[in-house]
BALOBA-1460 file (C-alpha; in Angstrom, 3 decimals):
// residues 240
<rec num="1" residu="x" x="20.652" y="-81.123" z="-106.659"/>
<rec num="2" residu="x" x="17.493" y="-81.801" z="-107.772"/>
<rec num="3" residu="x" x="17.019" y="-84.353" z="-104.486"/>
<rec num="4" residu="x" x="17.697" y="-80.536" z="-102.419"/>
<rec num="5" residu="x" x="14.910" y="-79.134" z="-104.630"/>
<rec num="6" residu="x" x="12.504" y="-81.843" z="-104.212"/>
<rec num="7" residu="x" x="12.957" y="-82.059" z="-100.723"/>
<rec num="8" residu="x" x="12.852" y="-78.072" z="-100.391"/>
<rec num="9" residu="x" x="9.316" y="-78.059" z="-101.883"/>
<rec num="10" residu="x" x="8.280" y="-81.226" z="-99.787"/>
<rec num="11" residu="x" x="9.495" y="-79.228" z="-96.836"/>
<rec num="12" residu="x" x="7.575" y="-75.604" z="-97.662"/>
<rec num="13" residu="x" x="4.028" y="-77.803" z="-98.433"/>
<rec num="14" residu="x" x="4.725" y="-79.697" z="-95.008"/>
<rec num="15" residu="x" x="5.092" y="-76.098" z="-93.031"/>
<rec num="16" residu="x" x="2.220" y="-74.453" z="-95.196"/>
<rec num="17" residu="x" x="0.155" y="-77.360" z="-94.410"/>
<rec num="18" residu="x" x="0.826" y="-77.297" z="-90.746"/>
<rec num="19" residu="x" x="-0.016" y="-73.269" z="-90.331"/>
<rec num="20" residu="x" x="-3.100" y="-73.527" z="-92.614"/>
<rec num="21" residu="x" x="-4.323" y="-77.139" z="-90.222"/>
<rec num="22" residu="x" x="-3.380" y="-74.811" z="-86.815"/>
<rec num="23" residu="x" x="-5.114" y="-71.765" z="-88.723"/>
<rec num="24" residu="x" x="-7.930" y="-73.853" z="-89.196"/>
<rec num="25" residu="x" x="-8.265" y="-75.263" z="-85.566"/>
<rec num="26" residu="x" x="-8.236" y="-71.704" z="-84.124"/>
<rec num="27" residu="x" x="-11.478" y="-70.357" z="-84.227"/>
<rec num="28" residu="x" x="-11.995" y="-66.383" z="-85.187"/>
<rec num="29" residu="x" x="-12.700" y="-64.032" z="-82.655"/>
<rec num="30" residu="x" x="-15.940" y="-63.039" z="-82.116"/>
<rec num="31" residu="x" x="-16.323" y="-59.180" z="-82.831"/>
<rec num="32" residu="x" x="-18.331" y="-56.914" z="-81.258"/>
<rec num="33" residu="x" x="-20.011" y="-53.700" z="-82.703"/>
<rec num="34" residu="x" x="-21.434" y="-51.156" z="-79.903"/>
<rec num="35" residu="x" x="-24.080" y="-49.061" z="-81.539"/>
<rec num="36" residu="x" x="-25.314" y="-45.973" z="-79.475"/>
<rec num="37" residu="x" x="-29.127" y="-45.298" z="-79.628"/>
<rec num="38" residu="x" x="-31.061" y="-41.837" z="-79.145"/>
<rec num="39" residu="x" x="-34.150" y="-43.950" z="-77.494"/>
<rec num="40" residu="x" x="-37.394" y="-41.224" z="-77.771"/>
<rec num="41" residu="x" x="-35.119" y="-39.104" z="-80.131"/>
<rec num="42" residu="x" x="-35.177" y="-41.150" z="-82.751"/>
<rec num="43" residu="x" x="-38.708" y="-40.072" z="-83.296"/>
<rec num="44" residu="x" x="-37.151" y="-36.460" z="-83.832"/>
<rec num="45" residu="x" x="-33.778" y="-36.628" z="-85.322"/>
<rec num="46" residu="x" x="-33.741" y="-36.604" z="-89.498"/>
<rec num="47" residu="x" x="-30.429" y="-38.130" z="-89.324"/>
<rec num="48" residu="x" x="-30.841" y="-41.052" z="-87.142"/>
<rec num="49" residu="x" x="-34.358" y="-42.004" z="-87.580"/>
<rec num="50" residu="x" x="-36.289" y="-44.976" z="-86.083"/>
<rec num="51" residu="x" x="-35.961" y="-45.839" z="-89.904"/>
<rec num="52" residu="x" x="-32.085" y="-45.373" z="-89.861"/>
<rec num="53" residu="x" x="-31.742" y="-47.235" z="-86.828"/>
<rec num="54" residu="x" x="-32.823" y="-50.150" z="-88.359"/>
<rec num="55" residu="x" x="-31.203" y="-50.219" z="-91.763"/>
<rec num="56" residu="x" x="-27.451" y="-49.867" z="-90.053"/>
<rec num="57" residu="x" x="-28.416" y="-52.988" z="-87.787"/>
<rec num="58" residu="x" x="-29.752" y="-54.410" z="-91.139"/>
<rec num="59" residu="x" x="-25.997" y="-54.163" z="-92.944"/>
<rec num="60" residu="x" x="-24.144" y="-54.695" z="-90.023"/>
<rec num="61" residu="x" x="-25.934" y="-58.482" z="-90.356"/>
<rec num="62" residu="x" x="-25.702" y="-59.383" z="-86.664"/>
<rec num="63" residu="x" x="-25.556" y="-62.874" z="-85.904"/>
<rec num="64" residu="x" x="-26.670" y="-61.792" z="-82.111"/>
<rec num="65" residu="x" x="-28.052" y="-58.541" z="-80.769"/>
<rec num="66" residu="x" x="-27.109" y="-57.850" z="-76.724"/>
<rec num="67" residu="x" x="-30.259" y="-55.105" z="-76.138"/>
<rec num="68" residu="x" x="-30.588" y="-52.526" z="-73.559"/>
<rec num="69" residu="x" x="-33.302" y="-54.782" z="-71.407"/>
<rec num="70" residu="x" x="-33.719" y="-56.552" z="-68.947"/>
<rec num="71" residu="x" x="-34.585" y="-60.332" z="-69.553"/>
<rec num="72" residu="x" x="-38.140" y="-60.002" z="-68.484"/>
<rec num="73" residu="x" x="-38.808" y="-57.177" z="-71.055"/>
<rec num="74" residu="x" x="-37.087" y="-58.894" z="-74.008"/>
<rec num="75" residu="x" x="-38.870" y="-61.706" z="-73.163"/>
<rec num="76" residu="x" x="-42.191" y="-60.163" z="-73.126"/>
<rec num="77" residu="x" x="-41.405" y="-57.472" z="-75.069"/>
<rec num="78" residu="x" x="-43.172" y="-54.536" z="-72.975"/>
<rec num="79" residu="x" x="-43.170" y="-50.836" z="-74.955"/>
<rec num="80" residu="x" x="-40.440" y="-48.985" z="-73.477"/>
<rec num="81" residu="x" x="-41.673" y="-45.141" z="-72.496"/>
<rec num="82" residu="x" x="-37.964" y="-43.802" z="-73.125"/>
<rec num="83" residu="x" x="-35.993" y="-46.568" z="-74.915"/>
<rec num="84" residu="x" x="-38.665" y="-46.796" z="-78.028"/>
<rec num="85" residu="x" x="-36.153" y="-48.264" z="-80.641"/>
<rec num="86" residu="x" x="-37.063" y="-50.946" z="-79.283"/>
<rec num="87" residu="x" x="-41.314" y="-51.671" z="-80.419"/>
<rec num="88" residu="x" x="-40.501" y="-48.878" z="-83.318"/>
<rec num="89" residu="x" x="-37.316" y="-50.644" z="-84.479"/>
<rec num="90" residu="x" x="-35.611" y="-53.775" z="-82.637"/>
<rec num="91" residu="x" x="-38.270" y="-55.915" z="-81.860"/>
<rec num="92" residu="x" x="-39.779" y="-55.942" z="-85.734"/>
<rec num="93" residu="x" x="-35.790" y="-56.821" z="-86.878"/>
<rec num="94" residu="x" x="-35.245" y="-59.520" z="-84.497"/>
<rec num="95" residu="x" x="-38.865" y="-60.645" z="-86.012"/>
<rec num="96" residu="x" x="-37.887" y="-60.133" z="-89.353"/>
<rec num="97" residu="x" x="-34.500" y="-61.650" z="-89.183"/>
<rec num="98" residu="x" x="-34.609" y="-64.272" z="-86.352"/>
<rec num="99" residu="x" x="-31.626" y="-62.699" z="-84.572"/>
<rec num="100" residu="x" x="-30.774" y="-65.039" z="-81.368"/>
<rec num="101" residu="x" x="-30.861" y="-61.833" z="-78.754"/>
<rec num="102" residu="x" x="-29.060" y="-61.390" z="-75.371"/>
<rec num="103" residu="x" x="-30.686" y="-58.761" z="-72.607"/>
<rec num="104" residu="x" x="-28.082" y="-56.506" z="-71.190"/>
<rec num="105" residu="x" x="-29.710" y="-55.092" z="-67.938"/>
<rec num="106" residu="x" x="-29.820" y="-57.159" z="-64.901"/>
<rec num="107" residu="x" x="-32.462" y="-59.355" z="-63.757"/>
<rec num="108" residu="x" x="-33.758" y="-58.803" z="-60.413"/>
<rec num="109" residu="x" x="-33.037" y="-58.082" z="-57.735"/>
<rec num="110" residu="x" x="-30.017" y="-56.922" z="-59.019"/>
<rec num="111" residu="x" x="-31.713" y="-53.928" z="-60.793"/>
<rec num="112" residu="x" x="-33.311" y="-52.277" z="-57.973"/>
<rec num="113" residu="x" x="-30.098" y="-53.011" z="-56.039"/>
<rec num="114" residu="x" x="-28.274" y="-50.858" z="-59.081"/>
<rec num="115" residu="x" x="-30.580" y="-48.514" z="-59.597"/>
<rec num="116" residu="x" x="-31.123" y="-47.188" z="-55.930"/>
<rec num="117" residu="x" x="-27.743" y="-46.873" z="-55.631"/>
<rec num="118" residu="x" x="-27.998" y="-43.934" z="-58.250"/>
<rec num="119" residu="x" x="-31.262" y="-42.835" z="-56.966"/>
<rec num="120" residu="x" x="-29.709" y="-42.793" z="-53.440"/>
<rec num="121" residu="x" x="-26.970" y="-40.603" z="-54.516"/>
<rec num="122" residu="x" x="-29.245" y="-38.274" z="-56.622"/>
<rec num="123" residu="x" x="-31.477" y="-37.674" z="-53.653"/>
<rec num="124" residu="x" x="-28.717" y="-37.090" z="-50.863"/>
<rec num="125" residu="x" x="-27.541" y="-34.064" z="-53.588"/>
<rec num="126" residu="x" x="-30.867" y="-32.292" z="-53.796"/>
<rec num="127" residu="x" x="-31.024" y="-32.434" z="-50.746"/>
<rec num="128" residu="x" x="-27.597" y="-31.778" z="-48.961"/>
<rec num="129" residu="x" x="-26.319" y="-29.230" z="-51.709"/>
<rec num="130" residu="x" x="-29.650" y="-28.016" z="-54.167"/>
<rec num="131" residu="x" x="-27.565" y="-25.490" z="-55.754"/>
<rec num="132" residu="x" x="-24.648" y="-28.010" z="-56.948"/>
<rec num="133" residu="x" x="-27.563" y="-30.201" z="-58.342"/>
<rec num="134" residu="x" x="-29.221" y="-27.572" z="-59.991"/>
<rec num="135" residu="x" x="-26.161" y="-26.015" z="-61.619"/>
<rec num="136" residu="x" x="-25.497" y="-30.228" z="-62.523"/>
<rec num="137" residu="x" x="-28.712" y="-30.268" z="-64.479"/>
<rec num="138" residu="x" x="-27.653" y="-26.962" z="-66.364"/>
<rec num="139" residu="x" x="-24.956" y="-28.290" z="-67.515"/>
<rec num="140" residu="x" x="-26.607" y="-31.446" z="-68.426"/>
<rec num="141" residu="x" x="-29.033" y="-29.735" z="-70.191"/>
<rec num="142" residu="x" x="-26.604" y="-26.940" z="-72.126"/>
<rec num="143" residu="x" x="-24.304" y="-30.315" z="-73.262"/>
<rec num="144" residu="x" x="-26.828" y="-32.161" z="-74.253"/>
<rec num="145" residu="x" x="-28.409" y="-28.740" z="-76.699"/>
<rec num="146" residu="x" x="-24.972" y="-28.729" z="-77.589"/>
<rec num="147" residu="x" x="-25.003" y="-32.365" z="-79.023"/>
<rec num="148" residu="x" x="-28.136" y="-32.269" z="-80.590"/>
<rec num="149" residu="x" x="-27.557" y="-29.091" z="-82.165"/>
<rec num="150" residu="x" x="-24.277" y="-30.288" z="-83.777"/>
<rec num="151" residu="x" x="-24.873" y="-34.003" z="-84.431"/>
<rec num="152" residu="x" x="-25.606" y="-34.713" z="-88.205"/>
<rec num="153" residu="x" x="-24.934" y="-38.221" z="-88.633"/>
<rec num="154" residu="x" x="-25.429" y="-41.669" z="-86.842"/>
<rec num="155" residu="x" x="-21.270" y="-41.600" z="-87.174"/>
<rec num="156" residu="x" x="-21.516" y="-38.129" z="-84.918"/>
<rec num="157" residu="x" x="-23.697" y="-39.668" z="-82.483"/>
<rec num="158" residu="x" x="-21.376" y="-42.646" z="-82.331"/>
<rec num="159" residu="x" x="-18.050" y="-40.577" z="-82.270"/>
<rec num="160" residu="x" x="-14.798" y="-40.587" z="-80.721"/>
<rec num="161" residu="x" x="-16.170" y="-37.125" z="-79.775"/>
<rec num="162" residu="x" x="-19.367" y="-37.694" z="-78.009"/>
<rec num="163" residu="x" x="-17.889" y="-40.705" z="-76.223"/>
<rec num="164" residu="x" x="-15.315" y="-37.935" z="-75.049"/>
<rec num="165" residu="x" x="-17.789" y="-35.493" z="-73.859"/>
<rec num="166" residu="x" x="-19.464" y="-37.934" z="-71.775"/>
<rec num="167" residu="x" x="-16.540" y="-39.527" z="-70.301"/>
<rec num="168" residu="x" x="-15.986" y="-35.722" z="-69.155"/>
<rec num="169" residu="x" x="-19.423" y="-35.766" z="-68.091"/>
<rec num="170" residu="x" x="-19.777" y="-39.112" z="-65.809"/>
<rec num="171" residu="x" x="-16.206" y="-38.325" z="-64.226"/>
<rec num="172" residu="x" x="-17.861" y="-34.498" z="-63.188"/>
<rec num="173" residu="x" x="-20.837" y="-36.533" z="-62.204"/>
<rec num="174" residu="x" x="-18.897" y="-39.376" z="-60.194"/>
<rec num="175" residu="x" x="-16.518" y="-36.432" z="-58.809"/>
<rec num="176" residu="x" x="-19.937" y="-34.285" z="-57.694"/>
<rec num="177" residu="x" x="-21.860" y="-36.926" z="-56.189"/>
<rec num="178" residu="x" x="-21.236" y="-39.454" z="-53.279"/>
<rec num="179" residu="x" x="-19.794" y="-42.632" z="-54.058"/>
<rec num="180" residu="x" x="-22.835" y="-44.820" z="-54.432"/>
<rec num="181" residu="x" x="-23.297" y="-42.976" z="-57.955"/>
<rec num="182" residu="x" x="-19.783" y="-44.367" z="-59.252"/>
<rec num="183" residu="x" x="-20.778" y="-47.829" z="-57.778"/>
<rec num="184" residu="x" x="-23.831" y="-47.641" z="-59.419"/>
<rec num="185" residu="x" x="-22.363" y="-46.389" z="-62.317"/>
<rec num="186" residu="x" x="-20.040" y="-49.102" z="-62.978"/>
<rec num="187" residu="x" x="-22.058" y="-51.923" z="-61.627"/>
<rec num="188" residu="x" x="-24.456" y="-51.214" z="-64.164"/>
<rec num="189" residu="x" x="-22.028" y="-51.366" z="-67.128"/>
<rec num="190" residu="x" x="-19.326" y="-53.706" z="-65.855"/>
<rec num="191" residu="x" x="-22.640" y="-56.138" z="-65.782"/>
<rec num="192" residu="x" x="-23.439" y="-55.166" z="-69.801"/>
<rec num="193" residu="x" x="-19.743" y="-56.181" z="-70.753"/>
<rec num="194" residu="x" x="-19.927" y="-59.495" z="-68.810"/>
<rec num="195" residu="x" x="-22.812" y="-60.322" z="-70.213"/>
<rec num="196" residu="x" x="-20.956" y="-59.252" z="-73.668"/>
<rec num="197" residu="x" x="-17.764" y="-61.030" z="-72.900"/>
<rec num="198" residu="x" x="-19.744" y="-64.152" z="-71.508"/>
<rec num="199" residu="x" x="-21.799" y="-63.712" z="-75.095"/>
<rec num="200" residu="x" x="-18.899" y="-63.797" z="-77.193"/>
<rec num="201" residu="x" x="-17.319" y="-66.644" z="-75.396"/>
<rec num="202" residu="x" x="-20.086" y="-68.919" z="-76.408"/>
<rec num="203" residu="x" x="-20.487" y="-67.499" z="-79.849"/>
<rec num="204" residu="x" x="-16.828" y="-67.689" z="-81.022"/>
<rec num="205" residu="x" x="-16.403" y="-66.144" z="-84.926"/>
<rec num="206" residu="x" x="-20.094" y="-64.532" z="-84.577"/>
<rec num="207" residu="x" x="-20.255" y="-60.670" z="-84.502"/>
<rec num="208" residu="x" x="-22.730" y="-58.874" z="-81.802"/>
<rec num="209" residu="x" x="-24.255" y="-55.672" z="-82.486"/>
<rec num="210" residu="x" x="-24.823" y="-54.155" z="-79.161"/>
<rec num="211" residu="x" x="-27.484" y="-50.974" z="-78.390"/>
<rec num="212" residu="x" x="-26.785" y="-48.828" z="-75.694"/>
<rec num="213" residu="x" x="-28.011" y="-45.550" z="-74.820"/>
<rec num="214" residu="x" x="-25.133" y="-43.119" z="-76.292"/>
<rec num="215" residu="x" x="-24.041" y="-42.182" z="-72.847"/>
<rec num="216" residu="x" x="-23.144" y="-46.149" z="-72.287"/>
<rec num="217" residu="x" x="-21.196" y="-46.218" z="-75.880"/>
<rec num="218" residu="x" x="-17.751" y="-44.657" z="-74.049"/>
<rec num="219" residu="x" x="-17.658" y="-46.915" z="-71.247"/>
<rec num="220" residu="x" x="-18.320" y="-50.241" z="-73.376"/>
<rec num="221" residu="x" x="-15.847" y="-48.909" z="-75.870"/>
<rec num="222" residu="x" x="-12.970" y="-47.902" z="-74.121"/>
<rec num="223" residu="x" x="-13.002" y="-51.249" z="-71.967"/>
<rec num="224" residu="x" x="-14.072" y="-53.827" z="-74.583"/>
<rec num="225" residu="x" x="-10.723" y="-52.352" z="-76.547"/>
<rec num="226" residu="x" x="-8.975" y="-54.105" z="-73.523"/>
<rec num="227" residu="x" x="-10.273" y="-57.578" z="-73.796"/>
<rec num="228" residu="x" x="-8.028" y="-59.356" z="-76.354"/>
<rec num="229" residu="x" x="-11.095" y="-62.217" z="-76.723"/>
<rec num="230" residu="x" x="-12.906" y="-60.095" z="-78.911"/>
<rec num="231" residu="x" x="-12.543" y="-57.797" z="-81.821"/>
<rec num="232" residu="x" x="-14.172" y="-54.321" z="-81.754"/>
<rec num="233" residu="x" x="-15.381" y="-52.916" z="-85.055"/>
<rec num="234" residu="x" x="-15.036" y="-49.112" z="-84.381"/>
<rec num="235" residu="x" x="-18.350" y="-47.713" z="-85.086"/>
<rec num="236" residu="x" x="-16.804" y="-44.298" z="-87.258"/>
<rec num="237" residu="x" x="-15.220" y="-46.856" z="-89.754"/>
<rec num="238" residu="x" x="-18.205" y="-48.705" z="-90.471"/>
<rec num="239" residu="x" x="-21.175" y="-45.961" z="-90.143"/>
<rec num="240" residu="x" x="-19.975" y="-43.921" z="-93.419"/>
């Protein structure tokens, strides 16, 4: 009997012992944290200051930040006309706290290749159909009152909400425009979350506060939730 109870124990410390040593071996997953960003409207908002920008990357405690850049900008650090978080906030953090950084935006000439897509598909709409671009840009504009005028938080800006209103947006845009403006589209954040992904491969067990533009925040959200690699921390549980 007490042979049966020895060996019992013996047995449970041999199986503990084996999950904690395979627990051990298996690394944890990297986790990802997609922050959306105002850029110039920062500078206006009393909720989601430059100021307030940078304290929430400051308690997040990022062991990388994946910036809205291209490499050639991070590395030189050129003053951004529209995305200013970055000389008013990002670039005197990642000074401060010697955060290893990642640029999101393409390199050329993989940029221009992107980014004439869109212009492309703007121009052929102004100029086949004005008055389906100008009502476009109405509606831009009216949503985009809307948001400001009802946003009171960083958590509203970073919302299952506002990532719901500009899904609706971009699929009115894609729908409106030719195709080259949902090729652009998605080439241009289907390159941020490989360059994520790719990140968090590398980094295993680190987390990576990403910045984004807020209308970027849906897209990396809802397919970064289907990568199993990492772990995304869902920005209205953490920005209280």
């Amino acid at each position: 009997m007490i042979f049966k109870k020895v060996f019992s124990a013996f047995f449970i410390l041999i199986l503990s012992f084996s999950a904690f040593s395979q627990s051990a071996k298996k690394p944890r997953k990297p986790e990802v944290f997609v922050l959306s960003t105002l850029h110039q409207f920062h500078g206006e908002s009393k909720y989601y200051s430059f100021t307030t920008l940078s304290r929430i990357i400051e308690k997040l405690r990022p062991d990388i930040l994946a910036v809205e850049l291209t490499p050639a900008d991070l590395a030189s650090r050129r003053e951004q006309k529209t995305k200013q978080e970055y000389q008013k906030s990002i670039f005197p953090l990642i000074d401060k706290h010697k955060y290893l950084t990642v640029a999101l935006e393409p390199a050329e000439p993989k940029y221009s290749e992107i980014i004439s897509l869109i212009r492309d598909s703007e121009k052929t709409l102004r100029e086949k159909s004005p008055a389906q671009a100008e009502a476009f840009s109405l509606y831009v504009e009216t949503l985009y009152e809307f948001l400001f005028r009802t946003w009171d938080s960083p958590r509203a800006v970073n919302s299952a909400q506002t990532d719901a209103f500009f899904e609706v947006k971009h699929s009115f845009q894609n729908a409106l425009y030719d195709e080259k403006q949902k090729q652009g589209w998605e080439a241009w954040n289907t390159h941020f979350l490989t360059t994520i992904l790719e990140t968090a491969r590398n980094n295993p067990g680190k987390l990576i506060v990403v910045t984004v533009g807020a209308e970027h925040g849906f897209w990396l959200r809802k397919n970064l939730r289907k990568h199993k690699t990492v772990s995304l921390l869902e920005a209205e549980k953490y920005l209280k």
